[in-house]
C-alpha positions as CSV (number, residue, x, y, z in Angstrom):
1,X,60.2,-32.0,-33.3
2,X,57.8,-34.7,-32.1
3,X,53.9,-34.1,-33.0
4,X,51.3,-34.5,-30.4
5,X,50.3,-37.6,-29.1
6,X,46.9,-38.2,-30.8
7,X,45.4,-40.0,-27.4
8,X,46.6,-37.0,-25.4
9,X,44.4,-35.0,-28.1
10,X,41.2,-37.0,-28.2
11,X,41.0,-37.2,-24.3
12,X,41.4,-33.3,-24.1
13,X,38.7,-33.4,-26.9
14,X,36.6,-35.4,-24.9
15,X,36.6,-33.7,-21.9
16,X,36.0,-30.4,-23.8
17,X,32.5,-31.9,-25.1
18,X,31.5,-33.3,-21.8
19,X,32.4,-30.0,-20.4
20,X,30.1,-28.3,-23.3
21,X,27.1,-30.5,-22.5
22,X,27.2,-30.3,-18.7
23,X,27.3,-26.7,-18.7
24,X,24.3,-26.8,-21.7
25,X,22.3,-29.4,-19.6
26,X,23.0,-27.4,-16.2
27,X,21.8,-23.8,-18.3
28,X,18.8,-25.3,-20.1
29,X,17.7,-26.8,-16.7
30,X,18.0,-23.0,-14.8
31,X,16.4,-22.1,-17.8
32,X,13.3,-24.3,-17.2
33,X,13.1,-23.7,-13.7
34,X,13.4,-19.8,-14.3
35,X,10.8,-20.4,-17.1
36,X,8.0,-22.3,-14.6
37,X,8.5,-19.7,-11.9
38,X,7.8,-16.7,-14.2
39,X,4.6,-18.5,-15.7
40,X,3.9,-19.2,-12.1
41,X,3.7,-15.7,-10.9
42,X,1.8,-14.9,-14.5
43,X,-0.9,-17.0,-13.7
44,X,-0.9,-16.2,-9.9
45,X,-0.9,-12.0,-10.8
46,X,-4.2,-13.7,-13.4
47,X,-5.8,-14.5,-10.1
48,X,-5.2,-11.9,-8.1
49,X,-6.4,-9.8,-10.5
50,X,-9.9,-12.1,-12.0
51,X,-10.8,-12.9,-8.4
52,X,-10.4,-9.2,-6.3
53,X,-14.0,-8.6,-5.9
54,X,-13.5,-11.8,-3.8
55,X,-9.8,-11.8,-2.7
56,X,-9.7,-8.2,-1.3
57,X,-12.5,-7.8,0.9
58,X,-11.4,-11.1,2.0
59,X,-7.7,-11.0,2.6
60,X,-8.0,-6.9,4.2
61,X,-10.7,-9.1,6.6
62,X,-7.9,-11.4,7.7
63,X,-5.3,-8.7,7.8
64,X,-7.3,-6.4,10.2
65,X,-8.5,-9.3,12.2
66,X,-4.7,-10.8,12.8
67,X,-4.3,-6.8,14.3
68,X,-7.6,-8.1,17.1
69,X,-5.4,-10.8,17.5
70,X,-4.0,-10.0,21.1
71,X,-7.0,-8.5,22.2
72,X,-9.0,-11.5,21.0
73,X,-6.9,-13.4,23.6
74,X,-7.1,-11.2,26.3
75,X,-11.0,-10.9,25.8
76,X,-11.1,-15.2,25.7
77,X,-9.1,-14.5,29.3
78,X,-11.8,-12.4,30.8
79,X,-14.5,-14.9,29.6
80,X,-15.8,-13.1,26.9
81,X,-17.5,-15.7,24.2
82,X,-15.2,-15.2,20.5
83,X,-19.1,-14.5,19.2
84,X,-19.9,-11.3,21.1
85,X,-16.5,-10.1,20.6
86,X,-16.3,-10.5,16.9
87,X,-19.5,-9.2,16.8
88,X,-18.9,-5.9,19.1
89,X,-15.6,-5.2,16.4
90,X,-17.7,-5.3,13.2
91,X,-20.6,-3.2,15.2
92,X,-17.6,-0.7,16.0
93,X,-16.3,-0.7,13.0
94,X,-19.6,-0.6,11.0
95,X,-20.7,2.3,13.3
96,X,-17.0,4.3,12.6
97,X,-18.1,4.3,9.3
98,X,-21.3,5.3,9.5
99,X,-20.1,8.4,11.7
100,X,-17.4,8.7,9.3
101,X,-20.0,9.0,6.1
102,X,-22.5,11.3,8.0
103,X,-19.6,13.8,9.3
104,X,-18.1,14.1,6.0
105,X,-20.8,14.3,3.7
106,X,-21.8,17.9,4.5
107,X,-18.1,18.6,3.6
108,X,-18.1,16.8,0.7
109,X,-21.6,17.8,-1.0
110,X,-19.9,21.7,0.0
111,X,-17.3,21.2,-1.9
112,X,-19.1,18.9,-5.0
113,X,-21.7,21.8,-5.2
114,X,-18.9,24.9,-5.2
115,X,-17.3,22.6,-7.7
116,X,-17.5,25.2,-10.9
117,X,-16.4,28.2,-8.6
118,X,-13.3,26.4,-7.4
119,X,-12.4,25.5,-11.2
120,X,-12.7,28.5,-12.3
121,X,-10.4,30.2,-9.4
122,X,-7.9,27.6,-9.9
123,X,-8.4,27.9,-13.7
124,X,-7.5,32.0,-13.3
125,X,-4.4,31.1,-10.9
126,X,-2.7,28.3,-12.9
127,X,-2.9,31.0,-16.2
128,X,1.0,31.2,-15.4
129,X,1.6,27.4,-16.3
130,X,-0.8,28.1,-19.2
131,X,2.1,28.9,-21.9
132,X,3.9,26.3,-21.5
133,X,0.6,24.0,-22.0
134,X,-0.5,26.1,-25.2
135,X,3.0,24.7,-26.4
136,X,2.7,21.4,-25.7
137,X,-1.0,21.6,-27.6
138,X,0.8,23.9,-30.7
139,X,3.3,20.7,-31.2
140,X,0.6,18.1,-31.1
141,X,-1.3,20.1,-33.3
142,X,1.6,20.3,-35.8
143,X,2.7,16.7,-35.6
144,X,-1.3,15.8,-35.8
145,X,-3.4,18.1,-38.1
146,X,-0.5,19.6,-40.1
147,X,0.0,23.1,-38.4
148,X,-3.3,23.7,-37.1
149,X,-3.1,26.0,-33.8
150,X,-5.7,25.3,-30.9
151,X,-6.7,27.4,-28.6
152,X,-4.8,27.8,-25.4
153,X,-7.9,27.4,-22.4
154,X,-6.9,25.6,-18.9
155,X,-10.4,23.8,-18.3
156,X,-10.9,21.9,-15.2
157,X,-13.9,19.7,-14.6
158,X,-13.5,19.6,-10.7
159,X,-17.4,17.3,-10.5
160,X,-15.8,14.8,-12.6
161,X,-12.4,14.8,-10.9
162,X,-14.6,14.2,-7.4
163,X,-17.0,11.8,-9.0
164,X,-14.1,9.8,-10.5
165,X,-11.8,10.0,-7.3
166,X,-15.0,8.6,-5.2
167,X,-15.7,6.3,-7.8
168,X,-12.4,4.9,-7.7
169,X,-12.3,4.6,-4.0
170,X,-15.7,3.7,-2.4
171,X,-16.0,-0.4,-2.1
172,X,-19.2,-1.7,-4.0
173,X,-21.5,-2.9,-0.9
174,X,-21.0,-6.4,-1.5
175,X,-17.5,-6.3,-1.0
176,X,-17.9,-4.3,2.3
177,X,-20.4,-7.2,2.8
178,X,-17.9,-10.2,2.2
179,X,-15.0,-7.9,4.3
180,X,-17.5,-7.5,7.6
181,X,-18.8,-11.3,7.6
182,X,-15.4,-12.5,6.7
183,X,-13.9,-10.5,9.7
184,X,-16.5,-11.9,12.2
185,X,-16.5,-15.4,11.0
186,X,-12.2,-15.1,11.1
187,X,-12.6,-13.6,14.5
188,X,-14.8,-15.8,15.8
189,X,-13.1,-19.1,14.7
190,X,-9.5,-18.0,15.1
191,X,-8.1,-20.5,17.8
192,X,-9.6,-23.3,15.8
193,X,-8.3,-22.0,12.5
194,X,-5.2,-21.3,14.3
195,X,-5.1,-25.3,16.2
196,X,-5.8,-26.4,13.0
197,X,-2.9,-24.6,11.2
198,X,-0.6,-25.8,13.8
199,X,-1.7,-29.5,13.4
200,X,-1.2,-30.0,10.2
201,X,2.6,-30.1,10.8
202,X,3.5,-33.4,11.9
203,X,7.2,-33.1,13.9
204,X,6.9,-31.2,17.3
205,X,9.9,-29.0,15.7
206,X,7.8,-27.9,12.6
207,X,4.7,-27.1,15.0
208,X,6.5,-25.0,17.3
209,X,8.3,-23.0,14.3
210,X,4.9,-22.5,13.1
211,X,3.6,-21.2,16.3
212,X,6.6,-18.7,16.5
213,X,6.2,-18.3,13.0
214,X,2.1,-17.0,13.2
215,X,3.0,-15.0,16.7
216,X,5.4,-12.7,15.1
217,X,3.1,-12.4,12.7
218,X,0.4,-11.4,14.6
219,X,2.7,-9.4,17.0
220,X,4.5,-8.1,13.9
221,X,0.9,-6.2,12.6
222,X,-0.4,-5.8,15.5
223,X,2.2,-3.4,16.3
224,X,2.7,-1.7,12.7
225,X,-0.8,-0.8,12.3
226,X,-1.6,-0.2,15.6
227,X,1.8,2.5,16.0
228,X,1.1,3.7,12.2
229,X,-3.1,4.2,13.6
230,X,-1.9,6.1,16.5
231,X,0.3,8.4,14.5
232,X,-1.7,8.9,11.6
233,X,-4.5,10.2,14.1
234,X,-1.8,12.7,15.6
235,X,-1.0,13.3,11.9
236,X,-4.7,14.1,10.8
237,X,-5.3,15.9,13.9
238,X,-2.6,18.1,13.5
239,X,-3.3,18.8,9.3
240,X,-6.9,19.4,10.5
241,X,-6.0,21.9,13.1
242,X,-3.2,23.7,10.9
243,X,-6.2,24.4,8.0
244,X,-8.2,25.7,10.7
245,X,-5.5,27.9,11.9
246,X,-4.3,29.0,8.5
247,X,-7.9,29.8,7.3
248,X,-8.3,27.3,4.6
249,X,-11.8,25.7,4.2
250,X,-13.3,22.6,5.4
251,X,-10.4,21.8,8.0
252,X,-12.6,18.7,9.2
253,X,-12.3,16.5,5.4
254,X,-9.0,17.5,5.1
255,X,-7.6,16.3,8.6
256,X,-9.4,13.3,7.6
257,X,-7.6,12.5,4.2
258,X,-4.5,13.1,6.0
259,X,-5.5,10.5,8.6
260,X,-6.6,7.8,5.5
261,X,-4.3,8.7,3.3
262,X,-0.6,8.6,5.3
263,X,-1.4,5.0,5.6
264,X,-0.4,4.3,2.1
265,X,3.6,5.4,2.0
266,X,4.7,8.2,-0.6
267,X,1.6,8.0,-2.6
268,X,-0.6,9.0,0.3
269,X,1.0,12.4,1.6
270,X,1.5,13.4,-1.9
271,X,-1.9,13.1,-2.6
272,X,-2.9,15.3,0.2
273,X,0.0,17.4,-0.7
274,X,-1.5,18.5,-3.9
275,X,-4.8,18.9,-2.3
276,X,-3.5,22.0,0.2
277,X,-1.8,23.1,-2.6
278,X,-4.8,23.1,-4.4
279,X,-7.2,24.5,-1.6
280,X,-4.5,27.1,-0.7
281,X,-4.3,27.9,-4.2
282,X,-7.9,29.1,-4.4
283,X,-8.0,30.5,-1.0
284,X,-4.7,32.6,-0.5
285,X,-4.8,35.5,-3.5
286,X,-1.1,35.3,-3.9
287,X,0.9,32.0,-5.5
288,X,3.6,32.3,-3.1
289,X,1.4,32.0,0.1
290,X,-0.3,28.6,-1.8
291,X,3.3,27.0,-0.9
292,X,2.9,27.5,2.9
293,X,0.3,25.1,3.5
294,X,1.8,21.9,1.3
295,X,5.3,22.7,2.7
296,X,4.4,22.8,6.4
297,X,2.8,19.3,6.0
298,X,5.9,18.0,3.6
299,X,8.1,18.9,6.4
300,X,6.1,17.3,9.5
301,X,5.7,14.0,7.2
302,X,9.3,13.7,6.8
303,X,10.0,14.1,10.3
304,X,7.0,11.3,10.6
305,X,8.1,9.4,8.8
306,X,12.1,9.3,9.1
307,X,12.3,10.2,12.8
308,X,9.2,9.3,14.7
309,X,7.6,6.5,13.1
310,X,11.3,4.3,13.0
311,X,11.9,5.1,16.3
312,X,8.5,3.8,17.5
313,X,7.9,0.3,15.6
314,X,11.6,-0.3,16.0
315,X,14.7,-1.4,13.6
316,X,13.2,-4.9,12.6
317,X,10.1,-3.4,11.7
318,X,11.8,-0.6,9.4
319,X,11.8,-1.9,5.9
320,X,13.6,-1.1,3.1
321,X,12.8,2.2,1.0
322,X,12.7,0.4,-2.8
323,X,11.1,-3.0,-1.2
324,X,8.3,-0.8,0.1
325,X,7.9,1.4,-3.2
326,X,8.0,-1.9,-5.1
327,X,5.3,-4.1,-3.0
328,X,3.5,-0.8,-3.2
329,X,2.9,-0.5,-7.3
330,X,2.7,-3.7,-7.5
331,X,-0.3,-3.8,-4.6
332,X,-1.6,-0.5,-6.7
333,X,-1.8,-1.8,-9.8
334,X,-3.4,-5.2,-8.8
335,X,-5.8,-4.1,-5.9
336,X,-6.3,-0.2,-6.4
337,X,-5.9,1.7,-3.0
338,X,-6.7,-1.2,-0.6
339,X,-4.0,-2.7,-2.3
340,X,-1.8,0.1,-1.3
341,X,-2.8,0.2,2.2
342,X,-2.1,-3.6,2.2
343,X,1.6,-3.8,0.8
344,X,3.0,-3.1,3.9
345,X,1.6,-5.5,6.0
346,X,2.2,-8.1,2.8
347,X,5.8,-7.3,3.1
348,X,5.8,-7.4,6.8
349,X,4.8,-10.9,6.5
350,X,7.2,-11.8,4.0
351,X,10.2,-10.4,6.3
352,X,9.0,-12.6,8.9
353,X,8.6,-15.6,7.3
354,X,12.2,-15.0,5.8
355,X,14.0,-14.3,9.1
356,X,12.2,-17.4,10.2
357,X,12.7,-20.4,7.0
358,X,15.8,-18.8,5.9
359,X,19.4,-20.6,7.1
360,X,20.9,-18.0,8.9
361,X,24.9,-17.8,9.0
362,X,26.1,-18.1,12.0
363,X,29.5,-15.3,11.7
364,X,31.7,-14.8,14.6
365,X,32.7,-11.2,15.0
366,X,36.1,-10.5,16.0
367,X,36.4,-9.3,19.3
């Protein structure tokens, strides 16, 4: 029996080690890339975070004003200066929400000032969820104090639930400020921003990508929020009307957090889910008629939102459940609830700008 040849062995040996050390040098260098993009987005997260006083007002400024886009144009068409007609869109939209503050408020104060009566009806109907509570508080009283048994007392502070929940969402004026004077100035310099964009490209091929790139864009939003405007109005309209028709108190400010709030997917009708539950709660004397309310709107925001509101914007524009849910904690947790209203038409961007840099496949079908 011969024995192996021993330069057959150190050539396989060889090969073995070069194999080794490729495979190392390839992993260690997807490791570094991997490594800089994931500082990257740290640092960029940093940002978007230190700088939202600034960034938000801003970038919801450019995001509503792409939506004039079209009409921008059409106005240009008819001779209308880019000055008066930036300026007649922040006067209509300064004076919405003036009309918007004065009709609420008498709502509002209403409800603020029969704060402690609401709390204590709602107090006397959640009684029935207030076992399993006193448990809860017996086993953190065991694990905490030893054994010591607290009292089992459902208080709610409705005043400081309102006063934190407007807290929350009311801008500080000087971001309202930077969001109306960056929305003129964006509106009234958009073809030159726009030209300028566009000229930065060099080849004709990358300009005219770009120009198809920033009209689907524009026509991309433009059609979102304009669809998703139209139906949320419907969708307030017919949440105000159905309080008013079931009896329940201030149909006006509730209609209107449906309307605001069904902008921001899942989050948004849930919120105003708990708040008929919560009205009816206090309002109907019996717990199973609390349900009606809440349940009538679950059901006409499903149909919303998986029948009606597909078939309008179309099947490009419907975007995947978990990419939606994702953009939208993300949004949350960096920009609060303008951040939710703009994940959406952050990841409508994104989509385009992947259909449009992306190498497509071209597959034959058989046929």
């Amino acid at each position: 029996m011969r024995s192996p040849d021993p330069a057959f062995t150190s050539t396989e040996e060889e090969d073995d080690r070069r194999t080794a050390a490729t495979d190392a040098a390839a992993f260690w260098t997807f490791g570094s890339r991997v490594a800089v993009i994931g500082i990257f987005l740290v640092m960029v997260g940093g940002v978007l975070i230190y700088a939202r006083p600034v960034l938000l007002p801003v970038v919801s400024a450019v995001v509503i004003g792409t939506m004039f886009g079209p009409l921008e144009r059409r106005a240009t068409a008819w001779g209308i200066p880019s000055s008066v007609f930036a300026l007649a869109i922040v006067l209509i939209l300064l004076a919405a929400l003036q009309g918007a503050a004065v009709l609420l408020s008498g709502s509002m104060i209403s409800w603020i000032q029969d704060a402690p009566k609401y709390a204590e009806a709602l107090g006397q109907k959640l009684q029935i969820f207030d076992r399993g509570f006193a448990a809860l508080r017996e086993i953190e009283a065991a694990l905490s104090s030893g054994g010591e048994r607290s009292e089992s007392v459902m208080r709610l502070d409705v005043a400081a639930i309102f006063q934190a929940a407007f807290t929350f969402v009311t801008p500080a004026m000087g971001e309202l400020l930077i969001f109306f004077a960056t929305l003129f100035f964006f509106l009234f310099s958009r073809a030159g921003l726009r030209r300028n964009l566009i000229l930065v490209f060099e080849t004709q091929d990358a300009r005219l990508r770009i120009i198809r790139v920033l009209n689907d864009i524009e026509a991309h939003l433009t059609r979102y929020l304009g669809t998703v405007t139209v139906i949320n109005i419907v969708v307030g309209a017919t949440a105000g009307i159905g309080a008013q028709l079931l009896g329940l108190p201030n149909p006006l400010l509730i209609g209107v957090a449906a309307f605001l709030c069904n902008y921001v997917p899942y989050i948004g009708p849930a919120f105003i889910v708990l708040i008929l539950f919560a009205v009816s709660l206090i309002h109907y004397p019996l717990f199973g008629q609390a349900l009606v309310p809440p349940a009538l709107f679950v059901a006409m925001t499903t149909v919303e939102g998986h029948i009606i509101t597909p078939n309008i914007v179309g099947q490009r524009l419907t975007l995947n459940p978990f990419a939606v849910f994702l953009g939208l904690t993300m949004w949350t947790w960096l920009w609060g609830p303008v951040g939710a209203f703009l994940s959406v038409p952050f990841l409508i961007v994104a989509l385009v700008l992947v259909d449009h840099f992306s190498e497509k496949d071209e597959v034959e079908l058989p046929g």
